[in-house]
Biopython code that builds the backbone (N, CA, C, O; Angstrom):
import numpy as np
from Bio.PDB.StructureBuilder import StructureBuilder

atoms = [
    (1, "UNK", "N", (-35.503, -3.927, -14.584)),
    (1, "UNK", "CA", (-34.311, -4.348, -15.267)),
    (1, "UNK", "C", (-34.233, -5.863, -15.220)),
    (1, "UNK", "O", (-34.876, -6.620, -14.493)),
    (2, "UNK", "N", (-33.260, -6.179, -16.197)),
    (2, "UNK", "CA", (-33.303, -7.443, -16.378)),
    (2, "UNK", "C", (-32.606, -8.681, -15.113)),
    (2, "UNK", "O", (-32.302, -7.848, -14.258)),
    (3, "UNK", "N", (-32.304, -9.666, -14.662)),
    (3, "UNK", "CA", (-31.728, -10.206, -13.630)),
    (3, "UNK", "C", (-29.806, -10.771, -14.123)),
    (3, "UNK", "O", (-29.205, -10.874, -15.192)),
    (4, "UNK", "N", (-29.490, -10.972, -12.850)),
    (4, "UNK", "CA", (-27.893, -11.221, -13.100)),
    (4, "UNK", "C", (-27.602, -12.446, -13.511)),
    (4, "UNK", "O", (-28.047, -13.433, -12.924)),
    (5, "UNK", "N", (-26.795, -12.528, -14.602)),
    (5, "UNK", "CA", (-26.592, -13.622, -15.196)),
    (5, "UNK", "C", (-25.655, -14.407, -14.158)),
    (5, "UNK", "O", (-24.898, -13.972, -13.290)),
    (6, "UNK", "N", (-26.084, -16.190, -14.689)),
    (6, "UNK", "CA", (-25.347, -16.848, -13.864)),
    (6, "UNK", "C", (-24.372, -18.087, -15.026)),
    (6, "UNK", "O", (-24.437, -18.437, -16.205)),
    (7, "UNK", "N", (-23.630, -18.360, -13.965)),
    (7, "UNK", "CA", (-22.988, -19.359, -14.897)),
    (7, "UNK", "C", (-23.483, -20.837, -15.718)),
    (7, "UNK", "O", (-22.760, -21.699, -16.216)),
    (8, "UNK", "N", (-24.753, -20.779, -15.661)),
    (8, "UNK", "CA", (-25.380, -21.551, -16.552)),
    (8, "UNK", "C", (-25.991, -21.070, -17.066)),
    (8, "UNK", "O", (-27.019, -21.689, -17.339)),
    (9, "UNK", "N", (-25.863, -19.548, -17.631)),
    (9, "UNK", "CA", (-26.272, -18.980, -19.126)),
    (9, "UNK", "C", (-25.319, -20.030, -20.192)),
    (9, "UNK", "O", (-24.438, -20.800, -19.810)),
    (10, "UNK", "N", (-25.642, -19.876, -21.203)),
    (10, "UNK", "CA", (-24.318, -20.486, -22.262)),
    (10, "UNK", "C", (-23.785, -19.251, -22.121)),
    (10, "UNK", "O", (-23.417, -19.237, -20.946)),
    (11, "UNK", "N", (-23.662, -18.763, -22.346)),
    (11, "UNK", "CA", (-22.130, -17.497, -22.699)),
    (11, "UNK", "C", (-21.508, -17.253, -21.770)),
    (11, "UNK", "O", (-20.470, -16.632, -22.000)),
    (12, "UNK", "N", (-21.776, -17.560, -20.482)),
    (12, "UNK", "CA", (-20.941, -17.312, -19.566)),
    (12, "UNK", "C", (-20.241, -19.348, -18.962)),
    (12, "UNK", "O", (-19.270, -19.735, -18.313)),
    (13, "UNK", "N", (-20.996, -19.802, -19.407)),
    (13, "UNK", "CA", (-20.634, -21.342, -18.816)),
    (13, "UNK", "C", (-19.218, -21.866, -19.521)),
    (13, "UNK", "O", (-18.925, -21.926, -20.715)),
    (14, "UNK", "N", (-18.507, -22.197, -18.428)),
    (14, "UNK", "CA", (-17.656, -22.474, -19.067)),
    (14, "UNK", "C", (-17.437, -23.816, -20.156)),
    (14, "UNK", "O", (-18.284, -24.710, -20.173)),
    (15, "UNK", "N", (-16.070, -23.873, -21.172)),
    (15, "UNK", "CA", (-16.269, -24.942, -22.007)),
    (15, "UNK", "C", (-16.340, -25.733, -21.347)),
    (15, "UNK", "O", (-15.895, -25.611, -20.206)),
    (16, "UNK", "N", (-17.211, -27.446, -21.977)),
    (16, "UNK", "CA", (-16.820, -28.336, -21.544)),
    (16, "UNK", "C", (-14.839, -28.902, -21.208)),
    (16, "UNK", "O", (-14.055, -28.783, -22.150)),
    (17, "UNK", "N", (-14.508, -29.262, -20.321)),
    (17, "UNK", "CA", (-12.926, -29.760, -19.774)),
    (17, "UNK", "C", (-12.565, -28.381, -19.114)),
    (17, "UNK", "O", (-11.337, -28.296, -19.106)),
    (18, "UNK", "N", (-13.014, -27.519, -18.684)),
    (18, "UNK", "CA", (-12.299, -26.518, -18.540)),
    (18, "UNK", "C", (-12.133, -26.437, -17.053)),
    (18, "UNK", "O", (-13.171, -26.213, -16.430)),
    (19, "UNK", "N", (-11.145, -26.560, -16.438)),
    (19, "UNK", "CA", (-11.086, -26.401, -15.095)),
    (19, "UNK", "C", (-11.671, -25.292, -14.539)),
    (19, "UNK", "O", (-11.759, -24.303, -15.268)),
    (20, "UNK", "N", (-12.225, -25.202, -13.061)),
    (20, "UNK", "CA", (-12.768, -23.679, -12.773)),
    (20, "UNK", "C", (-12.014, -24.041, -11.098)),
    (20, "UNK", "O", (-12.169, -25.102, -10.493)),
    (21, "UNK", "N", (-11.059, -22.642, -10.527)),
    (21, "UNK", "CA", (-10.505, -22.631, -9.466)),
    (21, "UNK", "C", (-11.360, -21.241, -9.503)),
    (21, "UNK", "O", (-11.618, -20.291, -10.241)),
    (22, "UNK", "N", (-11.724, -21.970, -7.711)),
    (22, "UNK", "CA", (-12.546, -21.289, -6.763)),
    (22, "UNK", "C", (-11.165, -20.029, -5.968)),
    (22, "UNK", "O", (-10.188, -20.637, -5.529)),
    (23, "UNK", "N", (-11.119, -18.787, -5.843)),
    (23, "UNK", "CA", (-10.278, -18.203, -5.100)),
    (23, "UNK", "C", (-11.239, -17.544, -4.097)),
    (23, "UNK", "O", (-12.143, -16.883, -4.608)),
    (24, "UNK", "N", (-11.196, -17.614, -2.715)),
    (24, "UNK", "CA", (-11.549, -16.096, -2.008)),
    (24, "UNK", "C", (-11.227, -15.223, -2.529)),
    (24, "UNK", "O", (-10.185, -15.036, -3.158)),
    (25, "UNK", "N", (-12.552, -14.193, -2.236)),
    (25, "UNK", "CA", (-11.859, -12.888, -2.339)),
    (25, "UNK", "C", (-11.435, -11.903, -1.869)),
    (25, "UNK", "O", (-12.040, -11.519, -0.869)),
    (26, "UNK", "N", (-10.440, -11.195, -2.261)),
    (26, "UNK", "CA", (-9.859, -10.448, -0.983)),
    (26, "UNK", "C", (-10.415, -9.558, -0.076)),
    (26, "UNK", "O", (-11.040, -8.579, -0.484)),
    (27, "UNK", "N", (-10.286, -9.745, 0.913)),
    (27, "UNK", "CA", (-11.189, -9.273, 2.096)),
    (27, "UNK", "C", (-10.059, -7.818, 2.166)),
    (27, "UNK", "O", (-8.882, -8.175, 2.222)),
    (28, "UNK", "N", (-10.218, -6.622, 2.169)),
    (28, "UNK", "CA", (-9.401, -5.227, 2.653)),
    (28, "UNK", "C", (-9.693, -5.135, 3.845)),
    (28, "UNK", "O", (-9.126, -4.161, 4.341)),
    (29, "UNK", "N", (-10.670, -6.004, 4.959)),
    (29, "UNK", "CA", (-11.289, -5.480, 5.933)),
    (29, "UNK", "C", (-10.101, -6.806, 6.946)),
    (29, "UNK", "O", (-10.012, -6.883, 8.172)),
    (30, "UNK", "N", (-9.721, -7.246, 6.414)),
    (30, "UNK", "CA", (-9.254, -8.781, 7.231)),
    (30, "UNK", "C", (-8.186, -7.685, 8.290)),
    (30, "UNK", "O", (-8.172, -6.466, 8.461)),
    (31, "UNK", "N", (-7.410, -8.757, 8.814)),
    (31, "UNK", "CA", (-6.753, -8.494, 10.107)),
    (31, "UNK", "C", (-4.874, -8.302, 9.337)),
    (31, "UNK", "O", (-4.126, -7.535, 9.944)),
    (32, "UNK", "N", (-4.528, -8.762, 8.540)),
    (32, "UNK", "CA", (-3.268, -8.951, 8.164)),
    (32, "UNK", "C", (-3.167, -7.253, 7.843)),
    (32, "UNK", "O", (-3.966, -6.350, 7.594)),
    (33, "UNK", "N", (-1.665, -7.403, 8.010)),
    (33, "UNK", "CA", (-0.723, -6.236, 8.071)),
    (33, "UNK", "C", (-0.904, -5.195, 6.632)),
    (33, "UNK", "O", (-1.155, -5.656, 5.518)),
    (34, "UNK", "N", (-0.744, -3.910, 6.887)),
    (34, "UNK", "CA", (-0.586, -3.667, 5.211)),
    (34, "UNK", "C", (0.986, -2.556, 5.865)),
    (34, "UNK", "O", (1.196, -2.300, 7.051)),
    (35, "UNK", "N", (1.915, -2.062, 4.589)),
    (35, "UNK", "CA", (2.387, -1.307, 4.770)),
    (35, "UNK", "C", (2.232, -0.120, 4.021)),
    (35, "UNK", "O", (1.804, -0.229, 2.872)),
    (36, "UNK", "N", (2.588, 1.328, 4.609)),
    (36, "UNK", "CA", (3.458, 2.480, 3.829)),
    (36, "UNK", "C", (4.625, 2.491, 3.230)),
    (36, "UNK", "O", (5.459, 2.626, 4.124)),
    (37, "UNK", "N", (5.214, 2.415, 2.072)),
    (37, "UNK", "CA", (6.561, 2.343, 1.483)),
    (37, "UNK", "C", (6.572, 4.063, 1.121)),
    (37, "UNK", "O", (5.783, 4.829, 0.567)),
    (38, "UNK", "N", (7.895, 4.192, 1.748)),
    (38, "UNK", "CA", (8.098, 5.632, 0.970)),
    (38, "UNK", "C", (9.141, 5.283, -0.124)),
    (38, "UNK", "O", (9.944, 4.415, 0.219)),
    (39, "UNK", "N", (9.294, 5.811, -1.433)),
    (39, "UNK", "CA", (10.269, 5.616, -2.568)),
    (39, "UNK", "C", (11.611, 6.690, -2.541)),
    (39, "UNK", "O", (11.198, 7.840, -2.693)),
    (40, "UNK", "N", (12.634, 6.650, -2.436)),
    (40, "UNK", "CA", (13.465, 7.600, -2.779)),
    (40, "UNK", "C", (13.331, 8.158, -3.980)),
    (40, "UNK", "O", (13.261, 7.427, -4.969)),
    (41, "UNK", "N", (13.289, 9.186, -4.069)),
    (41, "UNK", "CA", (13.307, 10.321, -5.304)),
    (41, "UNK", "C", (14.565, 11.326, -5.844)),
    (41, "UNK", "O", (15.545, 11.434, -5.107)),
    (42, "UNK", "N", (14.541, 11.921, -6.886)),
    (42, "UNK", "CA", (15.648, 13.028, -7.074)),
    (42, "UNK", "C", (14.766, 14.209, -6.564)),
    (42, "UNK", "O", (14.916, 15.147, -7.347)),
    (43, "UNK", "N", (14.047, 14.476, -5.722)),
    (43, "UNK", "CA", (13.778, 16.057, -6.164)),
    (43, "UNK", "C", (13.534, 16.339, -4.362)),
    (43, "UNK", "O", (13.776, 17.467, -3.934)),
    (44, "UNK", "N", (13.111, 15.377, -3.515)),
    (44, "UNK", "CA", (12.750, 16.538, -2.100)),
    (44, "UNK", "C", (14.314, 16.040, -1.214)),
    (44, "UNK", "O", (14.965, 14.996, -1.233)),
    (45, "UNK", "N", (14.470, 17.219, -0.556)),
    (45, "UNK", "CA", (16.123, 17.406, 0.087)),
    (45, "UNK", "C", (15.941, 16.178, 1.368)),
    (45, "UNK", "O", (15.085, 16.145, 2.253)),
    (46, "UNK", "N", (16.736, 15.499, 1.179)),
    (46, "UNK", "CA", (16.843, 14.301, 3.196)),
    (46, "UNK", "C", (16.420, 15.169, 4.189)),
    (46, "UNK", "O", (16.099, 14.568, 5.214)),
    (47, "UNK", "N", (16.297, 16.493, 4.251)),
    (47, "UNK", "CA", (16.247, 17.004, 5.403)),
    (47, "UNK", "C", (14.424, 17.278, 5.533)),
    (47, "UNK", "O", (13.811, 17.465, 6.584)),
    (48, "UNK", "N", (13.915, 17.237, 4.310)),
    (48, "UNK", "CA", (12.483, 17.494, 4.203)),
    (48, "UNK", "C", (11.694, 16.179, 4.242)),
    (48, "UNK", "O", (10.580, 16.194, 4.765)),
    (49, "UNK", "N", (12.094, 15.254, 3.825)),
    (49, "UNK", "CA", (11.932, 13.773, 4.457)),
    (49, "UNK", "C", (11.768, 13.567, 4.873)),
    (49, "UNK", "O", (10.811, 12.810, 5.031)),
    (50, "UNK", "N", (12.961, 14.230, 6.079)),
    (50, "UNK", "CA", (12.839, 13.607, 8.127)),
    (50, "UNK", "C", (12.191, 14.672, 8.449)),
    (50, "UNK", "O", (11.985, 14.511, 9.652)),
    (51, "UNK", "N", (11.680, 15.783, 8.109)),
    (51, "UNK", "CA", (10.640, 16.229, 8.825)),
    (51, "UNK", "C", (9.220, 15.932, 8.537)),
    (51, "UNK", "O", (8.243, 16.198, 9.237)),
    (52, "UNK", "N", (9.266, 15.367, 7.448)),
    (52, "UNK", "CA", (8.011, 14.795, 6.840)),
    (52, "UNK", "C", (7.255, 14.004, 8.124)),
    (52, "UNK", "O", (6.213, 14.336, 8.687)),
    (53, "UNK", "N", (8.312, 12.599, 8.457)),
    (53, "UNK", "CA", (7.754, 11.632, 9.285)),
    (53, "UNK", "C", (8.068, 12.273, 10.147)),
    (53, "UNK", "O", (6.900, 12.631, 10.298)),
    (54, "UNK", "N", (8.668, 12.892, 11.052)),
    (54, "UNK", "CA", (8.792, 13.408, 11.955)),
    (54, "UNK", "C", (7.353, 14.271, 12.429)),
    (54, "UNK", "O", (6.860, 14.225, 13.556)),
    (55, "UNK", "N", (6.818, 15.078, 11.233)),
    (55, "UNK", "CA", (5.419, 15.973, 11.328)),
    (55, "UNK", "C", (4.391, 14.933, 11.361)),
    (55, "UNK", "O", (3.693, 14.814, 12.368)),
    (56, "UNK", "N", (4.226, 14.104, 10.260)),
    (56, "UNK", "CA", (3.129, 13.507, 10.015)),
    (56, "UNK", "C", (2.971, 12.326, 10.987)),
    (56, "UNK", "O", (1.875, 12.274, 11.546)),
    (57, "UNK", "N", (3.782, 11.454, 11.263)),
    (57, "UNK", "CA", (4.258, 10.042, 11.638)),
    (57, "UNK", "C", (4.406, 10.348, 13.317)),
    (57, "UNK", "O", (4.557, 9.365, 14.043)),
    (58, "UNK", "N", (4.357, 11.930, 14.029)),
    (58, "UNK", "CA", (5.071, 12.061, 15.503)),
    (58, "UNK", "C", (6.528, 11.130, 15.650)),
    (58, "UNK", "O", (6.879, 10.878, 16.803)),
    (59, "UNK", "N", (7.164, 10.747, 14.806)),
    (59, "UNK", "CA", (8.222, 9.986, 15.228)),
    (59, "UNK", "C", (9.407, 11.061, 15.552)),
    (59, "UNK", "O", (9.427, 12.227, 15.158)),
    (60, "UNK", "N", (10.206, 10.533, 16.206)),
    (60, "UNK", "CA", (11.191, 11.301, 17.269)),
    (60, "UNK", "C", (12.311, 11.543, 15.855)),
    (60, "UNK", "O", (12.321, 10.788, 14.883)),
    (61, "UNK", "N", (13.269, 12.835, 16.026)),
    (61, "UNK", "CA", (14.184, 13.273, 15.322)),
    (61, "UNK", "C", (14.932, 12.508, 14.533)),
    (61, "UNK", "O", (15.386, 12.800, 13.427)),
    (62, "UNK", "N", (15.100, 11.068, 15.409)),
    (62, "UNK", "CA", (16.218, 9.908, 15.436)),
    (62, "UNK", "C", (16.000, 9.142, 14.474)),
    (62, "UNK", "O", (16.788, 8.933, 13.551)),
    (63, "UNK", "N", (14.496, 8.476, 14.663)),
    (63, "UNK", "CA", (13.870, 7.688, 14.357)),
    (63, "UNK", "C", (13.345, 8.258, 12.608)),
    (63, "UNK", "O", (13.068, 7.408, 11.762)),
    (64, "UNK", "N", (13.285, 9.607, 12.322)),
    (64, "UNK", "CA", (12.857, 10.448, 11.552)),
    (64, "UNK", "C", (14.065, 10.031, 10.566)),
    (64, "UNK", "O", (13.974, 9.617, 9.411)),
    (65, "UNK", "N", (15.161, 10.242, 11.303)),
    (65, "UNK", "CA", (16.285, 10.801, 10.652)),
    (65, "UNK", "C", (16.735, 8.953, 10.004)),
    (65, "UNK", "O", (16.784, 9.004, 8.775)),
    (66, "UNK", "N", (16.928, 8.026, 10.337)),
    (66, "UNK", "CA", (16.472, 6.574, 10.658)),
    (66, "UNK", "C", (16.083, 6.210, 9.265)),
    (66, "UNK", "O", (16.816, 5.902, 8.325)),
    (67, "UNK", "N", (15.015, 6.288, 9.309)),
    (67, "UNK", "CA", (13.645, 6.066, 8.243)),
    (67, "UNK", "C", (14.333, 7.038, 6.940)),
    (67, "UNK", "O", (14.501, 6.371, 5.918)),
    (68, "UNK", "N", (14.714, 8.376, 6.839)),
    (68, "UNK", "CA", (15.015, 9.035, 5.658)),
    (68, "UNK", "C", (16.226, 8.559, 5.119)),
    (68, "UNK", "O", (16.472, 8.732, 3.925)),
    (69, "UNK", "N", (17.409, 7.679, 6.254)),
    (69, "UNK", "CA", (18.573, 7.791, 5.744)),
    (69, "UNK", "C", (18.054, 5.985, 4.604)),
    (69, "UNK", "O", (18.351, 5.766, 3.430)),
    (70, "UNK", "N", (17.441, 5.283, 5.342)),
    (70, "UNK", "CA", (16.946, 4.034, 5.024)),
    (70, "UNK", "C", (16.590, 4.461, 3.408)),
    (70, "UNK", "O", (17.178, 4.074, 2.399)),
    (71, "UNK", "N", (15.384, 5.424, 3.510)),
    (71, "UNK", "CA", (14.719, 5.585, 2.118)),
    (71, "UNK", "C", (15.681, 6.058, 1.047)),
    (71, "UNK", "O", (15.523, 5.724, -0.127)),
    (72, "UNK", "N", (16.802, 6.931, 1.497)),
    (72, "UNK", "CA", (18.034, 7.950, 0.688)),
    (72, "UNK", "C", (19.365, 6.266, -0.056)),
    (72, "UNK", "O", (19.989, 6.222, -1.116)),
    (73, "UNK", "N", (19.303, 5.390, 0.886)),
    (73, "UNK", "CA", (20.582, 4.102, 0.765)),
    (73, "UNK", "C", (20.168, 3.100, 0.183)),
    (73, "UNK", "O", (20.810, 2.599, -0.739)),
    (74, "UNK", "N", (18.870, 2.548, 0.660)),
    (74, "UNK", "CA", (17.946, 1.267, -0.116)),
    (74, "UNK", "C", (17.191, 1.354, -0.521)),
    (74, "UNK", "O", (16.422, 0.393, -0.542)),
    (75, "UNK", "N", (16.729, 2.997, -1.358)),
    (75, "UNK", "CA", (15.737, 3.081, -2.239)),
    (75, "UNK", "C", (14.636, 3.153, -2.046)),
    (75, "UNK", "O", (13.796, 3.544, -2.856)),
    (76, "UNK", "N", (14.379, 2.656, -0.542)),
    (76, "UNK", "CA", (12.802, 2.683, -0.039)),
    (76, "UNK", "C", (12.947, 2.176, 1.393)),
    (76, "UNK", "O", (13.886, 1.506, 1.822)),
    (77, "UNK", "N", (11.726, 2.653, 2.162)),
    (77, "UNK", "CA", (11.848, 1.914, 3.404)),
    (77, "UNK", "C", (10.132, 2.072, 4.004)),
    (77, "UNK", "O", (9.316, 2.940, 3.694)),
    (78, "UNK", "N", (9.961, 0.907, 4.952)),
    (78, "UNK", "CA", (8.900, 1.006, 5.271)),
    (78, "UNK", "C", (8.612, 2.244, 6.620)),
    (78, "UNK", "O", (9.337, 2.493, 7.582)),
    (79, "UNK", "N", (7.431, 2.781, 6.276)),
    (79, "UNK", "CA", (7.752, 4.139, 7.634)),
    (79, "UNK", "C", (6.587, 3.732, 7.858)),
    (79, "UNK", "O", (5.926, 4.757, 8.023)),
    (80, "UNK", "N", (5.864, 2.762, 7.975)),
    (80, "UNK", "CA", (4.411, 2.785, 8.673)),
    (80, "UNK", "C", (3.502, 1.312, 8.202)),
    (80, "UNK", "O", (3.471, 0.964, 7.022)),
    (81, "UNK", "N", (2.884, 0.634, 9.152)),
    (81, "UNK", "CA", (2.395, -0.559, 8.879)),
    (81, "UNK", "C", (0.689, -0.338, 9.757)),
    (81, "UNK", "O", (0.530, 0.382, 10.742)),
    (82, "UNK", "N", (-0.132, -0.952, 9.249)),
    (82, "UNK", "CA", (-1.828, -1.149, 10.178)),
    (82, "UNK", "C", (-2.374, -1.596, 9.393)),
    (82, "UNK", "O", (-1.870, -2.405, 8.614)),
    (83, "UNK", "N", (-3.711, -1.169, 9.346)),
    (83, "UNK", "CA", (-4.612, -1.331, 8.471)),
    (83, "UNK", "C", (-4.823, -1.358, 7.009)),
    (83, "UNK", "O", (-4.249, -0.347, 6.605)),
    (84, "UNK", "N", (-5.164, -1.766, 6.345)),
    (84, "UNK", "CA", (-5.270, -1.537, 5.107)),
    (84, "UNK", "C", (-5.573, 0.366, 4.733)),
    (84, "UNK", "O", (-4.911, 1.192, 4.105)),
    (85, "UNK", "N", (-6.724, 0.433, 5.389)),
    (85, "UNK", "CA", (-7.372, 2.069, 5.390)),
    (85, "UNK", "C", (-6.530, 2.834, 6.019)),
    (85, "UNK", "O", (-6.708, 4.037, 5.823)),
    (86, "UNK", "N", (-5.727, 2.564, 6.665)),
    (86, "UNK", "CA", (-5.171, 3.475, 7.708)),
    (86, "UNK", "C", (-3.514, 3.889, 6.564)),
    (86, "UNK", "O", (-3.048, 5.010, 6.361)),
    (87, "UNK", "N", (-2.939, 2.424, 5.978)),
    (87, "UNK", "CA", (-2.132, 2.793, 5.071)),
    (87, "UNK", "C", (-2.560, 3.269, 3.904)),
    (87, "UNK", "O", (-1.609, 3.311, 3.122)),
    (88, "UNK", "N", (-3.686, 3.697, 3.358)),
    (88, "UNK", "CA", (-3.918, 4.298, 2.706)),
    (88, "UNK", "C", (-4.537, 5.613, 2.910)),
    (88, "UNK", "O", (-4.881, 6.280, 1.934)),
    (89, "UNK", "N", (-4.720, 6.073, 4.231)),
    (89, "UNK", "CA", (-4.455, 7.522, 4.274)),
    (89, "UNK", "C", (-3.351, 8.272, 4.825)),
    (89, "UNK", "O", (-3.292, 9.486, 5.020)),
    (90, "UNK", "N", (-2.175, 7.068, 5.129)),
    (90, "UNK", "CA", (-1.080, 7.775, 4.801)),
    (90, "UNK", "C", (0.028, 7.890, 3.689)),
    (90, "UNK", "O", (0.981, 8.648, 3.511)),
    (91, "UNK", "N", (-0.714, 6.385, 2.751)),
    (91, "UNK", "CA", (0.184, 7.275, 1.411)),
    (91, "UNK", "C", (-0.332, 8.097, 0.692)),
    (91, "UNK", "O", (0.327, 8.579, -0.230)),
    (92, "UNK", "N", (-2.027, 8.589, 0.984)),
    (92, "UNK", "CA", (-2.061, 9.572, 0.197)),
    (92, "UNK", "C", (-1.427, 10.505, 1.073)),
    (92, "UNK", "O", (-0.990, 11.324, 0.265)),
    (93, "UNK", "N", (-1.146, 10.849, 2.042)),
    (93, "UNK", "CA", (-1.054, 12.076, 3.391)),
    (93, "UNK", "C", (0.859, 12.241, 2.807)),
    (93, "UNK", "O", (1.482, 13.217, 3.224)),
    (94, "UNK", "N", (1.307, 11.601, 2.223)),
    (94, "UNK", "CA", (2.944, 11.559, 1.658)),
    (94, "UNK", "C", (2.635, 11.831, 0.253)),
    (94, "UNK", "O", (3.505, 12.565, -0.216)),
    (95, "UNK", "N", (1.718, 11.517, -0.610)),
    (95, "UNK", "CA", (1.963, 12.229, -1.509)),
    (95, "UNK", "C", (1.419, 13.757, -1.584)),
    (95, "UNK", "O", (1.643, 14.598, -2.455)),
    (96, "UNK", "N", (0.623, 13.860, -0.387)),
    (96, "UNK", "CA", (0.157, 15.444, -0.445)),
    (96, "UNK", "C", (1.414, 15.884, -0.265)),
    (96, "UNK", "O", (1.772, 16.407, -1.320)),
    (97, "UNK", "N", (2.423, 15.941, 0.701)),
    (97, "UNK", "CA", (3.523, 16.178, 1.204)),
    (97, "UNK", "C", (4.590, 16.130, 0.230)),
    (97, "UNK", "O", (5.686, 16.555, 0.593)),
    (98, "UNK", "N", (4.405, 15.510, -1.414)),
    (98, "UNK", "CA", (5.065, 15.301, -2.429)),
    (98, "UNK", "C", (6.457, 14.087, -2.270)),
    (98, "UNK", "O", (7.484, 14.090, -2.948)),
    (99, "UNK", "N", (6.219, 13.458, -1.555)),
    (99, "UNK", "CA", (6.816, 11.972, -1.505)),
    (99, "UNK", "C", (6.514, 11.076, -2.310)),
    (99, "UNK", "O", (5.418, 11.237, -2.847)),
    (100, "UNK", "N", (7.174, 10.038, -2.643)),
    (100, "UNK", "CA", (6.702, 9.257, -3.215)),
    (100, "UNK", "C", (6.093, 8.067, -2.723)),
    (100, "UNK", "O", (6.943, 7.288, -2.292)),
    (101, "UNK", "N", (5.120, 7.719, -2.649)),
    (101, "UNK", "CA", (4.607, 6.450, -1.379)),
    (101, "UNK", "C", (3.730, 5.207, -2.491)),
    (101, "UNK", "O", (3.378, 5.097, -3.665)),
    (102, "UNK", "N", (3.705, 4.702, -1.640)),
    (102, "UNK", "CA", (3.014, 2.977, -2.563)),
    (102, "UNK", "C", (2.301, 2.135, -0.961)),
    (102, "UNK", "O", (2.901, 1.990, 0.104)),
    (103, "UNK", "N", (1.165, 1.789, -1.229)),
    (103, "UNK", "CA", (1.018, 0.423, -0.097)),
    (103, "UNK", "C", (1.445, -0.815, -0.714)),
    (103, "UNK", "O", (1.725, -1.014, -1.896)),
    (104, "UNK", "N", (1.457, -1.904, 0.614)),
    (104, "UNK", "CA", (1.928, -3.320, 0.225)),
    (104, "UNK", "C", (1.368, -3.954, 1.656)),
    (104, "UNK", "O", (1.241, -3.404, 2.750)),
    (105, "UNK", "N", (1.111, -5.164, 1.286)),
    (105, "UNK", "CA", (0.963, -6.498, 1.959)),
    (105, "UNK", "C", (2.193, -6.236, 3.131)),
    (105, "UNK", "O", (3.284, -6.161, 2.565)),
    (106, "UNK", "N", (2.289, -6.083, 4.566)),
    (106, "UNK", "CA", (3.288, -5.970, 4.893)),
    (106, "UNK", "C", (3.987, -7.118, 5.035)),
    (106, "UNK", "O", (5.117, -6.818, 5.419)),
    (107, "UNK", "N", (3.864, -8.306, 4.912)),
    (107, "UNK", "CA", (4.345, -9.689, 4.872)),
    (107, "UNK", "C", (4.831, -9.786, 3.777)),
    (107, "UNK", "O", (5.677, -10.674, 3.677)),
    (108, "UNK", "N", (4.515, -8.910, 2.452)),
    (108, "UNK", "CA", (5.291, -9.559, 0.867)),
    (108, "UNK", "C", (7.286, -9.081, 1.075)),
    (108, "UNK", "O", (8.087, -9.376, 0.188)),
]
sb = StructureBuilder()
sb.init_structure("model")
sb.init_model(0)
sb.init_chain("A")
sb.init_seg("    ")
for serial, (resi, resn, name, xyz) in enumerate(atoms, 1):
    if name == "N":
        sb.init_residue(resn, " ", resi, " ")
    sb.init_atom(name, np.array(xyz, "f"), 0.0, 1.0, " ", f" {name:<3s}", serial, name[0])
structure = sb.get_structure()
């Protein structure tokens, strides 16, 4: 096969004046925070919620109950922060559970 083009092909070079910003790229492996957001919904009951995190999460009744009333008043709440990988096998592990979940930057 043929080799990977570089930026001094013409078609890929940019115009002459054209600024070029260098970004890193995002590392998923880095050390910074990610979160679990759960979304409030119309359809699963508060009480299936707090057993949700309560089952999945081991968090205590309180703390369960805490987190669902959070997600039911402000629309969302964070129920879990680590890894990048780690928040992403627990929002899929909430939507198996039929929640609504999203990751995020836990710093945004």
């Amino acid at each position: 096969m043929g080799c990977m083009p570089t930026t001094s092909d013409p078609i890929l070079a940019p115009a002459a004046g054209t600024a070029i910003e260098e970004r890193p790229i995002e590392d998923s492996y880095d050390d910074s925070p990610w979160a679990t957001i759960v979304w409030d919904d119309p359809v699963n009951l508060m009480s299936y919620v707090a057993h949700v995190f309560a089952t999945y999460f081991h968090y205590s009744k309180s703390k369960a109950h805490r987190l669902m009333m959070a997600v039911h008043t402000e629309g969302k709440a964070i129920v879990a922060t680590g890894s990048k990988e780690e928040m992403e096998r627990d929002v899929t592990a909430m939507h198996e559970y039929g929640l609504w979940a999203t990751l995020d930057r836990a710093d945004s």
